[in-house]
Every structure is written in C-alpha cells, then in structure tokens.
C-alpha positions as CSV (number, residue, x, y, z in Angstrom):
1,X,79.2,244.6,116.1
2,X,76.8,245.5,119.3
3,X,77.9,247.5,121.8
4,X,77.8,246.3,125.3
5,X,78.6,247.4,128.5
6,X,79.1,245.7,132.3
7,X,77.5,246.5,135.8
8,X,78.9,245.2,138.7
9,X,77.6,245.3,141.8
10,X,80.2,243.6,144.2
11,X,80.0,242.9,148.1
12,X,81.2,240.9,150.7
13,X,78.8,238.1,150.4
14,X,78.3,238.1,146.7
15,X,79.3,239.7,143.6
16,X,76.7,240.3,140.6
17,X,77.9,241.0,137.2
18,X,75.8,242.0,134.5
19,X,76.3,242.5,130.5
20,X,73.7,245.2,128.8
21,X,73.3,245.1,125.1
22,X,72.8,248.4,123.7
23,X,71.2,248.6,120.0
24,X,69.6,251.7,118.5
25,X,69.3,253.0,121.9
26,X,67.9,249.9,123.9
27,X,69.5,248.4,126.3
28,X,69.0,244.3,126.7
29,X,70.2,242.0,129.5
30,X,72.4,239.5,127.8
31,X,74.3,237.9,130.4
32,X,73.9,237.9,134.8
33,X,75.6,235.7,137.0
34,X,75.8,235.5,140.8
35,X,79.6,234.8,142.3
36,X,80.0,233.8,145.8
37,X,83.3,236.7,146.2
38,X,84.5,234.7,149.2
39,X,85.7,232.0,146.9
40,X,88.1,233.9,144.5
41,X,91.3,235.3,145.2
42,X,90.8,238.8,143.7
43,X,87.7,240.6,141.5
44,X,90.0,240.1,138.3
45,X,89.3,236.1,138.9
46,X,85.7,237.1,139.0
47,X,85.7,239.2,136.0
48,X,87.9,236.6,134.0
49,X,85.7,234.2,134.6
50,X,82.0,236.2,134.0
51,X,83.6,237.4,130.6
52,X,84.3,233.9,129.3
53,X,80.7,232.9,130.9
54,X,79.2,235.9,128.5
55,X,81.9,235.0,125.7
56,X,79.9,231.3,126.0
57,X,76.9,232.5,124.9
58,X,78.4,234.4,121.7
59,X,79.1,237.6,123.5
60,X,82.9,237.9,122.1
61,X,83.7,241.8,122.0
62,X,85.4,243.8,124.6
63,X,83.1,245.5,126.6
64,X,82.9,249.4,125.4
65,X,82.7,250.3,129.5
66,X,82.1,249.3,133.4
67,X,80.9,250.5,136.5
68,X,81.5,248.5,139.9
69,X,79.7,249.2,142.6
70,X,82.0,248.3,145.4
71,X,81.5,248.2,149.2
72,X,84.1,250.1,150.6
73,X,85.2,253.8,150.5
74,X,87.2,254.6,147.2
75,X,89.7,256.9,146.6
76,X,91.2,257.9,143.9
77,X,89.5,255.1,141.6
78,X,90.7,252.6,144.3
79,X,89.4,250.8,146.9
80,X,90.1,248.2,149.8
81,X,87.1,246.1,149.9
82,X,85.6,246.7,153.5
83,X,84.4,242.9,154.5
84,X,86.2,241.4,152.2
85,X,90.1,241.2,151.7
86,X,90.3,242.6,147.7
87,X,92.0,246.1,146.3
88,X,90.2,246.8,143.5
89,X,91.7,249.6,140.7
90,X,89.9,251.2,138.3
91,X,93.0,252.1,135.8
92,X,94.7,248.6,136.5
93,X,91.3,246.4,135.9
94,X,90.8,248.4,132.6
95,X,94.6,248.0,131.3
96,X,93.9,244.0,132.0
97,X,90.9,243.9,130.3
98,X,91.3,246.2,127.7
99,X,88.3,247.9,128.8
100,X,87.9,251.6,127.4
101,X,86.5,252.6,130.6
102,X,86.2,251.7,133.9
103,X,84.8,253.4,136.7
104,X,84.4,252.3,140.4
105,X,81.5,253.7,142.7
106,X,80.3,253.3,146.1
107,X,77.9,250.2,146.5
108,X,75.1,252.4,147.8
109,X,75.6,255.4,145.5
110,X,74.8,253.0,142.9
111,X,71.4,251.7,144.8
112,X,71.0,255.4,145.0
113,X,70.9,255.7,141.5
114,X,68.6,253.1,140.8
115,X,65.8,255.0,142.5
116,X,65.1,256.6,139.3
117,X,64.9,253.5,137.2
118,X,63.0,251.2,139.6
119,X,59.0,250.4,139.3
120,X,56.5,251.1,141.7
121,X,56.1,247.4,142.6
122,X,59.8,247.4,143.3
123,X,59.0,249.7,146.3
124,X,56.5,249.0,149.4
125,X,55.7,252.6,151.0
126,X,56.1,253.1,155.1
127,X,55.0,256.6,154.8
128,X,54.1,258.1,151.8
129,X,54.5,261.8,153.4
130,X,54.9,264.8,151.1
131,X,57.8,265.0,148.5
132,X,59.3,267.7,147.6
133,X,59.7,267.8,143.9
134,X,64.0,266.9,143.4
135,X,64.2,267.3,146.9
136,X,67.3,265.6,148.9
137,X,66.9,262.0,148.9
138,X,68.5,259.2,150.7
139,X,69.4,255.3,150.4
140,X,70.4,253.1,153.4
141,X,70.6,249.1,153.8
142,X,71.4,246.3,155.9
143,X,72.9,243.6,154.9
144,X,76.5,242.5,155.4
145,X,77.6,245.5,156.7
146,X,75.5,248.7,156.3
147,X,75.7,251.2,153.5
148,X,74.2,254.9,152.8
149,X,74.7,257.4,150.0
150,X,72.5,260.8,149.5
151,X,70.9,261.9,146.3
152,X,71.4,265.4,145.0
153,X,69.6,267.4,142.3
154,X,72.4,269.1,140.2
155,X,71.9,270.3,136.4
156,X,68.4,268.0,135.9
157,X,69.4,264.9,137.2
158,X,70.7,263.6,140.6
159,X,73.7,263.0,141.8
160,X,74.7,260.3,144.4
161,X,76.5,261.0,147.2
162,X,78.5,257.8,148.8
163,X,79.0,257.9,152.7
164,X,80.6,255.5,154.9
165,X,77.9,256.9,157.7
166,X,77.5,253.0,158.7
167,X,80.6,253.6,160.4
168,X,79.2,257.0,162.4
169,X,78.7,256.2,166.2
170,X,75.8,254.2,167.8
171,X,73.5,256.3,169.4
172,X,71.3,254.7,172.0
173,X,67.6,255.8,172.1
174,X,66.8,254.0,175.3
175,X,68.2,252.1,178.5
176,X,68.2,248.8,177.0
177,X,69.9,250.2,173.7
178,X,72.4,251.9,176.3
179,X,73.1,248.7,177.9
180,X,73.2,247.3,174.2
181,X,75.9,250.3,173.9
182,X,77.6,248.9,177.2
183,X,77.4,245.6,176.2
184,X,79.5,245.9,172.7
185,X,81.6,248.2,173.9
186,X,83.4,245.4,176.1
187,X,83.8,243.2,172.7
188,X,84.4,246.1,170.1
189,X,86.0,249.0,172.1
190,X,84.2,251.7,169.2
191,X,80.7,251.0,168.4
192,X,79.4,252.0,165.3
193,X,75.9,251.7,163.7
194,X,77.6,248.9,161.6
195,X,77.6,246.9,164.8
196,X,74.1,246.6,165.0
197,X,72.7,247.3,161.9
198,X,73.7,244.6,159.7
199,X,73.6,240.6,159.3
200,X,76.2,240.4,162.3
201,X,74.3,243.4,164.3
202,X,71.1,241.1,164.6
203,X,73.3,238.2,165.8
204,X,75.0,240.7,168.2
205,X,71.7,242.1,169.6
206,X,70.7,238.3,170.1
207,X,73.7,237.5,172.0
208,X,73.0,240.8,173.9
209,X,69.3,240.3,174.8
210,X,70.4,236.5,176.0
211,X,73.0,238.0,178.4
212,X,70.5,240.7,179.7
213,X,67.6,238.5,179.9
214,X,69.5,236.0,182.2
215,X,67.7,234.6,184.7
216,X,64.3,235.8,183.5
217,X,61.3,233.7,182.3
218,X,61.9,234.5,179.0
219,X,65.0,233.2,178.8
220,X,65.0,229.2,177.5
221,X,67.6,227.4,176.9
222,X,70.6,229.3,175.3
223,X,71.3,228.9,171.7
224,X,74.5,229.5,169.9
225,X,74.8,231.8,166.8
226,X,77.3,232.0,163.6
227,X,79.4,235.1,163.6
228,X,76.2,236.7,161.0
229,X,73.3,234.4,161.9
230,X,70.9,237.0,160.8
231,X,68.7,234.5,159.1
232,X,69.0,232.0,162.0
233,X,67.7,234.8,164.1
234,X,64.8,235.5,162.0
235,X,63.7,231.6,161.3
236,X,63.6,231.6,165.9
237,X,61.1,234.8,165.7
238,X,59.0,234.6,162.8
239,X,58.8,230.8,162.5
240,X,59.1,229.5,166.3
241,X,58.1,232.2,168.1
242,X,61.5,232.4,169.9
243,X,60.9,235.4,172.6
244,X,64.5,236.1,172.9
245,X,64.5,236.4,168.9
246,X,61.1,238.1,168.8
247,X,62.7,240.7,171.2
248,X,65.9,241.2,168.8
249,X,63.8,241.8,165.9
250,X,61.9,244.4,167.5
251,X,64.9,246.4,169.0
252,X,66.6,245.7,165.6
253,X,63.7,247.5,163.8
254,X,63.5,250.5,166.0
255,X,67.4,251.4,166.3
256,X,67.0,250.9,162.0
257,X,64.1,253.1,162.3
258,X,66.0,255.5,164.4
259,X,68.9,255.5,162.1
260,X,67.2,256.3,158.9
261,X,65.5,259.6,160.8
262,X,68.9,260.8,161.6
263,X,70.0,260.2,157.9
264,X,66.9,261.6,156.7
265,X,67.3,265.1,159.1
266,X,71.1,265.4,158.7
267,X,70.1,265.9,154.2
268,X,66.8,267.2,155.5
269,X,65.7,264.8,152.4
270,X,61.9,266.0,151.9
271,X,62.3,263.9,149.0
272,X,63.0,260.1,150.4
273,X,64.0,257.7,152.0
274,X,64.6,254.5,150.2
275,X,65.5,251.7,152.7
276,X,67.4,248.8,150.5
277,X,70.1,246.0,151.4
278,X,69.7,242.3,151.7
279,X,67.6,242.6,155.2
280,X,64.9,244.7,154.8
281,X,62.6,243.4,152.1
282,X,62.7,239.7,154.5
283,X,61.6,241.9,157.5
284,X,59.1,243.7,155.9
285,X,56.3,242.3,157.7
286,X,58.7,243.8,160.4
287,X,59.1,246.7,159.6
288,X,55.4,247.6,158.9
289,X,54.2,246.8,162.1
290,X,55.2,250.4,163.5
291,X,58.2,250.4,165.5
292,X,60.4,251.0,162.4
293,X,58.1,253.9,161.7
294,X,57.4,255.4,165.3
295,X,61.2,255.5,166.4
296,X,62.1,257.0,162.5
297,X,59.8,260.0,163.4
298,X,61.0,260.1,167.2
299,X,62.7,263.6,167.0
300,X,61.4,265.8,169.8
301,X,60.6,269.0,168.0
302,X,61.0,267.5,164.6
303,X,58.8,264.9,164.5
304,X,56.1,266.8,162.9
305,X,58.7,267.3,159.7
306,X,59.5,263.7,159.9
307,X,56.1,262.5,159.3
308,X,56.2,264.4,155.9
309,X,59.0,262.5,154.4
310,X,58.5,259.9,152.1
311,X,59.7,256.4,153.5
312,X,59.8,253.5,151.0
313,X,61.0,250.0,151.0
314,X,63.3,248.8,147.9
315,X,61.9,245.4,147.2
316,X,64.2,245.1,144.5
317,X,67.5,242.8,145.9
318,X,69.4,244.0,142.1
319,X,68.7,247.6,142.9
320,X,72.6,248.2,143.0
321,X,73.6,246.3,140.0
322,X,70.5,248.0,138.0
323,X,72.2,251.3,139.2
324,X,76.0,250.4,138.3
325,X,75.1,249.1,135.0
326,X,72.7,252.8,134.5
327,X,75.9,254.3,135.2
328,X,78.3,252.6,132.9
329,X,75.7,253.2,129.9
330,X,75.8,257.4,130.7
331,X,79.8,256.8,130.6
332,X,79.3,256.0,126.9
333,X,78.2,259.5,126.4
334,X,79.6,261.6,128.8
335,X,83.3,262.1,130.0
336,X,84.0,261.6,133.4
C-alpha cells in the first residue's frame, strides 16, 4: 500500500486540504480541494468530507500523518481559530481519524517554510539587496487578517518561528496615518496593524479617507463598502480610477511597506523578506511602483541597512499548504 500524507492549510476564508503520495521517495499530489470554512460547523466536517473526496478517487488508507496550518495562535497542540469560530486539537483530530500523527502549526510558519521549496517564478523581487547566506528571514501577508512568522537557521535547516505580530500596535508614520490612528481608535478602542493591514484594513482606510476628504474636490459621491471589501476597493482604483480608492491603495502600500521594515529590523533578517497572503500578488503592480519600497527602507539611520535586504513577492497563493504538507512528510521521519 502507498503511503500518503495530508497538508492543510486552513483560514478564515478558505480551507485547502491536500493528499501527497509518497513512493520510493517521491512525493505526488493525488488529491486538493478548496472548502469555503465559513460553511461547516467544525474542521472535522471538513476533513470527513476531503477524506471521502480522496477515498473517491481510490485513495482508501488512513493517512500515515498531517500538518494544519491554522490561523490563530496555538498552544499546546490547540488552537481557537482567530476569524473564524473553530477549536481545533491536534490529539482529538488524530484519535477521530485514526491518524498516526497530527500536528498543528501557525498558518504563516508554514508559508515560512515554503520559502525553501518555492521556484524562482513563484517570487517577483522588490529589492534584490544582499543576502546573507542562512541569514534571519521573515514571512508576512495580508489577507483576512494578517500573519508573520520568522525563519531561523538551526542544525542545517530553518526553523519557523510563528508570531501573532499582526496584532502588535499601529504605528503611524505620518499626519494622515495619525489621523488614520485617531480615526479607528473611535470604532476599535486598540488599534493593531491587523486593522489596517488586511482585507478589512483596506475597507477601513477607504471609509477613513472618505470621512477625511469631506468636503474636498476629490470627494464624489460616497459609496458604501462590505465589512472586507478589499476587492471592491481595488476594482474603484485600478479599473475606474476612483481617487478616493486610488488614495487608499497608496496609503495601504506604504503603511505595508513600513510594517515589513519593522519586521525585517526587529530579526535584523539580512536574509529576506518574503511578503505572501491573499493581497499582495493582486497589488503587485502596487506595490512596485515605490511607495511599498521607499517607506520599507524609511528608518532614519537605518535605512542604508534596509536597502541591503532582500524583498520578494510570494506569487504563489498555495505557499502555506505547500509548506504544511513539507512539514507533515519530515514528521514521517523525525519525532516531534
């Protein structure tokens, strides 16, 4: 019988659940599907149904382990999902299953890990800078909420590091980002980066920049916005010129820029920054245009360092499920 493993990559929005063959040492994709999470009670319904999908196509045996990449901060092999209203357990999901072994990791360490397994036209280079050979390294991402995990070399290989730095305070580079500050403060009380840097961020700098525009010329008529209309935001600016939306993209790419310099200096990570989630590779245009780029290496008396560290772009939207599923194949042969 073939061994096969799982790699789960599972976030507010969408869960991604993937079964890797492994035969005389190559691994082969035998079954991916794509699960709106929203719509099921619990992961477990998710996973039922995924196994009976792979069972389907003649993929009967149990699988030999699993690692979930979960979006949330885990502890103890458990975690409360952060956007979405699941407990996930590592011990209880492999004693329903019968799964040998089960192990849960942070959404973005697993992105992390992918960095060593992705191809060059998976990444689109801001600033190629000078890497330091297994220098620190770091992944961020916006998407539904916004994620972050270091990379460490330890004993030849690196390590990821999950965060919950998404959640670290806002930290206004300018008076209109301080009256950004001002401005969700009155609707959130705390303000973290989370706030702005993420599918509901964008829609709460739009909101923002209407209220702080009013009465101006650019001001037109005012729209109204879904709790994350992110993508709404983006049709206005890129495909209507919209200068209210034009205006949020902007300050959205220079507070991300900003952000991924203070991840980069806090790891000093002469090694990389790899900018992922389900936002960036739709911006890219964006984020190329040099705001992202100017206010990353806007440091006062570091900003000749910043310009020698490596910035990419992961292209890649599976980067955390090609991660998870790595880690669930070096479970097979180590002991955790």
């Amino acid at each position: 019988m073939i061994e096969y493993l799982i790699g789960g990559d599972i976030g507010g929005t969408k869960t991604l659940l993937q079964a890797v063959q492994l035969k005389e040492g190559n691994a082969r994709v035998c079954c991916e599907r794509r699960y709106a999470s929203r719509a099921y009670p619990s992961f477990s319904d998710v996973l039922r149904e995924f196994l009976n999908d792979a069972a389907s196509l003649g993929i009967e045996s149990i699988p030999a382990s699993a690692c979930l990449a979960v979006a949330g901060p885990i502890a103890k092999q458990e975690v409360a999902l952060t956007n979405l209203p699941w407990v996930m357990n590592a011990a209880a999901i492999a004693r329903e299953f019968s799964i040998p072994k089960v192990k849960l990791i942070n959404d973005f360490a697993a992105v992390a890990l992918s960095v060593e397994i992705l191809s060059a036209s998976d990444l689109e280079t801001l600033q190629a800078g000078k890497p330091y050979a297994a220098g620190m390294r770091v992944a961020l991402g916006a998407g539904t909420g916004m994620g972050g995990a270091w990379l460490v070399w330890q004993n030849g290989r690196y390590i990821a590091l999950p965060s919950e730095a998404g959640h670290i305070d806002f930290a206004p580079a300018d008076e209109l980002q301080a009256r950004l500050l001002q401005y969700l403060r009155k609707i959130f009380g705390h303000v973290s980066v989370e706030r702005v840097l993420s599918g509901p961020g964008l829609t709460n700098i739009f909101n923002f920049l209407q209220a702080d525009l009013s009465g101006t010329a650019d001001l037109l008529t005012q729209v109204h916005l879904e709790a994350d209309g992110a993508a709404q935001v983006a049709d206005l600016a890129f495909n209507h010129k919209h200068p209210i939306a034009a205006k949020a993209m902007d300050l959205f790419a220079e507070v991300y820029g900003a952000y991924a310099g203070n991840l980069a200096l806090a790891g000093l990570c002469r090694n990389g920054v790899y900018v992922a989630g389900g936002i960036a590779p739709k911006i890219i245009a964006k984020l190329r245009e040099g705001g992202f780029m100017k206010a990353f290496r806007d440091k006062g008396r570091f900003s000749s360092l910043m310009g020698e560290i490596p910035v990419h772009v992961m292209m890649n939207p599976k980067a955390g499920l090609l991660g998870a599923a790595q880690e669930a194949q070096r479970m097979l042969v180590e002991n955790d």
